[in-house]
Backbone as a printed PyTorch tensor [residue, N CA C, xyz], in Angstrom:
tensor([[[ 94.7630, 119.3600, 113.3840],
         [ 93.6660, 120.0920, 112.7820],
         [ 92.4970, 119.1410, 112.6330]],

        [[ 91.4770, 119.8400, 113.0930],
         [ 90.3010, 118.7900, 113.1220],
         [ 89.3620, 119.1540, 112.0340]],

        [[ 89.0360, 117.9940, 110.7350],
         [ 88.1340, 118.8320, 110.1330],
         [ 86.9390, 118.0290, 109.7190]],

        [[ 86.0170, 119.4430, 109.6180],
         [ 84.7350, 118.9040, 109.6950],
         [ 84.6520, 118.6310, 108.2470]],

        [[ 83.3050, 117.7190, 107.9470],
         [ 83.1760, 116.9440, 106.6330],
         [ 82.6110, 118.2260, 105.0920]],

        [[ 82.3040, 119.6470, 105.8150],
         [ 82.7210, 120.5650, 104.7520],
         [ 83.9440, 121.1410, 104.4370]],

        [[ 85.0830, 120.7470, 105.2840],
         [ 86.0320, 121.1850, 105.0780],
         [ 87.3330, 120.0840, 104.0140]],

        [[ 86.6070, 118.7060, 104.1380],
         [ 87.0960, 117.7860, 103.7500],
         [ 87.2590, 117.8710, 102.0620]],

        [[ 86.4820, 118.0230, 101.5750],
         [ 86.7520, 118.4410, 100.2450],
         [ 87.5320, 119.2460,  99.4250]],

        [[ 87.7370, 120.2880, 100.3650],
         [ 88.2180, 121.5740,  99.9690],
         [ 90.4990, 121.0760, 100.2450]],

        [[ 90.2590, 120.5860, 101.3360],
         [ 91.9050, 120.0180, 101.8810],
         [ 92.1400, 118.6680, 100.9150]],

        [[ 91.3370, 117.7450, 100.2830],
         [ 91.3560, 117.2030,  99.1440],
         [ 92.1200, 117.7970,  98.1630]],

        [[ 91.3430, 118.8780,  97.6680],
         [ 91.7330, 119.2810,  96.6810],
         [ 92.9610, 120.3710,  96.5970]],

        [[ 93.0050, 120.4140,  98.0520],
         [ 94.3810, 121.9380,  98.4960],
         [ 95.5810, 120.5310,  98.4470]],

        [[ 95.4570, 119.6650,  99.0990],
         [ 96.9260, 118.5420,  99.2420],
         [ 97.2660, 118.2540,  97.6840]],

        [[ 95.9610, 117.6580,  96.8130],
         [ 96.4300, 117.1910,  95.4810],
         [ 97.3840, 118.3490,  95.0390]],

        [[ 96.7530, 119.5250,  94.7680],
         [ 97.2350, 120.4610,  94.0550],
         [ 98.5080, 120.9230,  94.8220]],

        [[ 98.9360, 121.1000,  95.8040],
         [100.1240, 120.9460,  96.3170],
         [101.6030, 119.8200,  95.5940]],

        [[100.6460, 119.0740,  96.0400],
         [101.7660, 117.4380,  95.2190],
         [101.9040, 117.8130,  94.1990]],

        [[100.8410, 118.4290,  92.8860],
         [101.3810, 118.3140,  91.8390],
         [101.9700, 119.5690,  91.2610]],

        [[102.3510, 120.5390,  92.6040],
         [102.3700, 122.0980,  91.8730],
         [104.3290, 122.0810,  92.5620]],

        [[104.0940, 121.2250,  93.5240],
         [105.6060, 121.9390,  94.8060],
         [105.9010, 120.0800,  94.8690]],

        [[107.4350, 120.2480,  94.2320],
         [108.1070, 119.1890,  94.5180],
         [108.8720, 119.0090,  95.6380]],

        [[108.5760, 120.3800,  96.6410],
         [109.1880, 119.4640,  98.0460],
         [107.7170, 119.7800,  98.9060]],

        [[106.7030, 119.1450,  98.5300],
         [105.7470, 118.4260,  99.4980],
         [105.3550, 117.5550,  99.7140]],

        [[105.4210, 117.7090, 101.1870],
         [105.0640, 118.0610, 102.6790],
         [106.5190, 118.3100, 102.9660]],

        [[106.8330, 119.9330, 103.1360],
         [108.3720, 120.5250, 103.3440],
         [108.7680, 119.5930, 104.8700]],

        [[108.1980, 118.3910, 105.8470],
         [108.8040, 118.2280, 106.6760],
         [109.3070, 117.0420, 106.1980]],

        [[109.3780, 116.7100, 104.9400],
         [110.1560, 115.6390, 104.5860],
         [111.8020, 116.1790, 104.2650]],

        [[111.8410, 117.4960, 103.6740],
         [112.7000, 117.5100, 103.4980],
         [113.3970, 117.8700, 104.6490]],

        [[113.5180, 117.4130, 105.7210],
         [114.6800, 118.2710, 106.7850],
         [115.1340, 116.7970, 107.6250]],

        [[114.7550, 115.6780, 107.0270],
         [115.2570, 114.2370, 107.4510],
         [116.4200, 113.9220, 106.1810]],

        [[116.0640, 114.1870, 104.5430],
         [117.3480, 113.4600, 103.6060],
         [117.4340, 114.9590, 102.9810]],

        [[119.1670, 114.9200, 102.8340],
         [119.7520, 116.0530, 102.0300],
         [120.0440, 115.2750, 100.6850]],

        [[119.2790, 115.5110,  99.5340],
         [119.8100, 114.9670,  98.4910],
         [120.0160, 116.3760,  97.5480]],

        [[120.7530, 116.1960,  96.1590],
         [120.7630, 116.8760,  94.5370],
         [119.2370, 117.2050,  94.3240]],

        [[118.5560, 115.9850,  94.5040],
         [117.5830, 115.6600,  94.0380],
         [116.3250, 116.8430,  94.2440]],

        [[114.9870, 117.1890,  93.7760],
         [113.9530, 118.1810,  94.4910],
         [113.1200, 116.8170,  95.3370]],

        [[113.1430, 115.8950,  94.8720],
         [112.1240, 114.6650,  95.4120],
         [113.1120, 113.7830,  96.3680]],

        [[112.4170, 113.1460,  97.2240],
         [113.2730, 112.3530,  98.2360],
         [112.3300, 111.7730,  98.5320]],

        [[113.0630, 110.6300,  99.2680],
         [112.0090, 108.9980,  99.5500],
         [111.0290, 109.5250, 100.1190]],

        [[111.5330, 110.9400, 100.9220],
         [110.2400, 111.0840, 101.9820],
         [109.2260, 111.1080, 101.3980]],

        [[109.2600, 112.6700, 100.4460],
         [108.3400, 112.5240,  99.8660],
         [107.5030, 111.6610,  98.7980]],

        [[108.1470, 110.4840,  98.3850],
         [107.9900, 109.2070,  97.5460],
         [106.3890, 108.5080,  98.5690]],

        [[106.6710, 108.7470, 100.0070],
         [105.9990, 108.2970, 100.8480],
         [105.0080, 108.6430, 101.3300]],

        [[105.0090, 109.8420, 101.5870],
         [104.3760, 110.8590, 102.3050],
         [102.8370, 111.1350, 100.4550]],

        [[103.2390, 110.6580,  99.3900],
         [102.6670, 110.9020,  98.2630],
         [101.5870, 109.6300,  98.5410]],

        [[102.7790, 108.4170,  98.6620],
         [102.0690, 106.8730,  98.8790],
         [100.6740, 106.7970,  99.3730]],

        [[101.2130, 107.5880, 100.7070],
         [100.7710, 107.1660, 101.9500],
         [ 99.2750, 108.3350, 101.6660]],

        [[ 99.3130, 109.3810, 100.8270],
         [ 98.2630, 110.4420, 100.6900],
         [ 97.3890, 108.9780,  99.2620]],

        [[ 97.9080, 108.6890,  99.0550],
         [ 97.1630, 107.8700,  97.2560],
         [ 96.1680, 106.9980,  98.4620]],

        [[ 96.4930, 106.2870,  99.3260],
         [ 96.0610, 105.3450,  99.8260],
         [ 94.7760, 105.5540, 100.9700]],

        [[ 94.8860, 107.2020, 101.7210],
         [ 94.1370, 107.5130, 102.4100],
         [ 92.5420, 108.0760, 101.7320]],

        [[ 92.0110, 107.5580, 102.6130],
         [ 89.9700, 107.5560, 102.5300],
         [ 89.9780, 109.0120, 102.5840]],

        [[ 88.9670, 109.7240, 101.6140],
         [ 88.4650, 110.5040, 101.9230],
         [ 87.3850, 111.4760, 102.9720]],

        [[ 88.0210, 110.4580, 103.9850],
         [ 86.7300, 110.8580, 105.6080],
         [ 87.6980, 111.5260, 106.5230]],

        [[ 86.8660, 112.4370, 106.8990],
         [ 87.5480, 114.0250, 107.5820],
         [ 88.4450, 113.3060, 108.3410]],

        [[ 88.1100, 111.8110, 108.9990],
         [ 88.9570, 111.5240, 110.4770],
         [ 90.6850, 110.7850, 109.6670]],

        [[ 90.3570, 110.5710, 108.2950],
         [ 91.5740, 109.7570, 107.9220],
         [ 92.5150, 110.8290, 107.2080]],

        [[ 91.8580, 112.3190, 106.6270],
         [ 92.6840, 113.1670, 105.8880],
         [ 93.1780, 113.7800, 107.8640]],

        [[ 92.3510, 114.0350, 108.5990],
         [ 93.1490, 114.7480, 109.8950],
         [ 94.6810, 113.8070, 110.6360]],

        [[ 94.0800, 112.4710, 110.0430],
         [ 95.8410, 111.6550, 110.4130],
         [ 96.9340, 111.8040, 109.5730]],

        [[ 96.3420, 112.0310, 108.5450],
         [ 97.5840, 112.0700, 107.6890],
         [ 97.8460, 113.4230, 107.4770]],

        [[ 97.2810, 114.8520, 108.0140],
         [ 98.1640, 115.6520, 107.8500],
         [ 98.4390, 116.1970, 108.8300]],

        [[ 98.6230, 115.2640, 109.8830],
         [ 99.1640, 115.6640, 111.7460],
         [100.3620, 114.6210, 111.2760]],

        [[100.3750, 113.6790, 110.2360],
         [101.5260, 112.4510, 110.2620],
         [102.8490, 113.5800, 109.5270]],

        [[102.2780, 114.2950, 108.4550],
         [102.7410, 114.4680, 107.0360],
         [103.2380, 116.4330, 107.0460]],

        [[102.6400, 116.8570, 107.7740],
         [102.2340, 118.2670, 107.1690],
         [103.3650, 119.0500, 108.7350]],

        [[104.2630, 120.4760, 108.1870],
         [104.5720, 121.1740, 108.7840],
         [103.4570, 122.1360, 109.7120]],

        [[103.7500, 122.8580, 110.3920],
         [102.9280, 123.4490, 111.1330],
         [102.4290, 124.6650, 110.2160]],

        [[103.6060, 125.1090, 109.8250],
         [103.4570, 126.4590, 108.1660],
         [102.2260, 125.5180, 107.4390]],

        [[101.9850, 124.4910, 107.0820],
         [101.2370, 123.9910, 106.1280],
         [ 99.9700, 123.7710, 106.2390]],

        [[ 99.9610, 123.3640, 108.1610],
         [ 98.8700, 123.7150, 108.5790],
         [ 97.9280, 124.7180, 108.7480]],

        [[ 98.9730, 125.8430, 108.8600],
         [ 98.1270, 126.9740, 108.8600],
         [ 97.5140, 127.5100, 107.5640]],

        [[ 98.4530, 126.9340, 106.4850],
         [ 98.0160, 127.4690, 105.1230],
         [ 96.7460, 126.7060, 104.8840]],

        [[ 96.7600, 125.3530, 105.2950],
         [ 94.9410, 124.6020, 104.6490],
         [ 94.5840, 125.2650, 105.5230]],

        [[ 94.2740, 125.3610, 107.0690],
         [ 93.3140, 126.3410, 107.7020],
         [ 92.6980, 127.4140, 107.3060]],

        [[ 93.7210, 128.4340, 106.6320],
         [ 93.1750, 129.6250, 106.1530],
         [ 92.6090, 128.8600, 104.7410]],

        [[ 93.0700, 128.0870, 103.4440],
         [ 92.3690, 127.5640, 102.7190],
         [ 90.7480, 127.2280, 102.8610]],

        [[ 90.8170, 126.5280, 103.7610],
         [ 89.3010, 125.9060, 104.3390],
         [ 88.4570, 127.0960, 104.8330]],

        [[ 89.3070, 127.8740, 105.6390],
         [ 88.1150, 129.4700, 106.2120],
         [ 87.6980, 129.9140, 104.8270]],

        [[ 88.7680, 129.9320, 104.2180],
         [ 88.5840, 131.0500, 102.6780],
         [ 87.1120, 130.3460, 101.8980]],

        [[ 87.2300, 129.0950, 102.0210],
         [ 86.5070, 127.8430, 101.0870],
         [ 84.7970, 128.0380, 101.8400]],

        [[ 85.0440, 128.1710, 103.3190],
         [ 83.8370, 128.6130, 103.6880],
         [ 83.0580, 129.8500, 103.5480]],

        [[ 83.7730, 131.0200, 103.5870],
         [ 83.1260, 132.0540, 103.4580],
         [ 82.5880, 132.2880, 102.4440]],

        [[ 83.3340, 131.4320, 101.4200],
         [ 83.0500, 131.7050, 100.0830],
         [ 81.7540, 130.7760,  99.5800]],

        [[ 81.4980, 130.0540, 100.1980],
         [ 80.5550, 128.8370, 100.2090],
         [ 78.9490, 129.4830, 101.3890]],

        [[ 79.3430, 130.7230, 102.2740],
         [ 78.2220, 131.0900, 102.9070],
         [ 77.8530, 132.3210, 102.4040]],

        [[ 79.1890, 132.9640, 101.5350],
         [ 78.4110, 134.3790, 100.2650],
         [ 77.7180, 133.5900,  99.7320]],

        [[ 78.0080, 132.9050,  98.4310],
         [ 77.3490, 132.5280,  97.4480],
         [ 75.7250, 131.8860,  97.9020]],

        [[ 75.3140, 131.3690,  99.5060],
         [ 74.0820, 130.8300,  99.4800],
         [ 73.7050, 132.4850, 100.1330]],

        [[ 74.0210, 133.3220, 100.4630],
         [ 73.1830, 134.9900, 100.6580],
         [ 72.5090, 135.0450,  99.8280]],

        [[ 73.4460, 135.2150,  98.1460],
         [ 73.7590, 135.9350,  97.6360],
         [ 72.4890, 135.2510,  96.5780]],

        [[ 71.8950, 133.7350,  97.2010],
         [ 71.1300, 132.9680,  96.4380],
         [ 69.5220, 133.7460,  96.8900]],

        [[ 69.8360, 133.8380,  97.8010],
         [ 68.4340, 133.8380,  98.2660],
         [ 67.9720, 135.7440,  98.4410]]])
């Protein structure tokens, strides 16, 4: 998924709120360790590895081609369409 630098904000704030809402994200961690557990190293990593990445469209598009199911992809996609339309009502709706 390639995203442009209005879309960057919006997948910011869709990944955080993910991590802190769904304890098995990025669901392609879980299909490498079967634990008891809801958390697994993967995701221990896949969290790491999100704390550490720049907020520039080209470094969030590596890490969620590294990190993210294809289901997950499609869900920020439609996130980001939703984030736009809603971002080209509100300047109509200005003027």
């Amino acid at each position: 998924m390639k995203f442009t630098n209005e879309d960057t904000l919006e997948a910011v704030r869709w990944i955080n709120e993910k991590f802190d809402r769904d304890g098995r994200f990025p669901s392609r961690c879980t299909l490498n360790e079967c634990t008891n557990y809801g958390i697994t190293l993967q995701h221990v990593k896949a969290y790491k590895d999100w704390s550490k990445t720049p907020s520039t469209s080209d470094a969030i598009d590596s890490w969620v081609s590294s990190w993210l199911s294809s289901e997950e992809i499609d869900q920020l996609r439609g996130r980001c369409k939703k984030s736009q339309s809603l971002i080209f009502h509100r300047t109509l709706i200005k003027r």
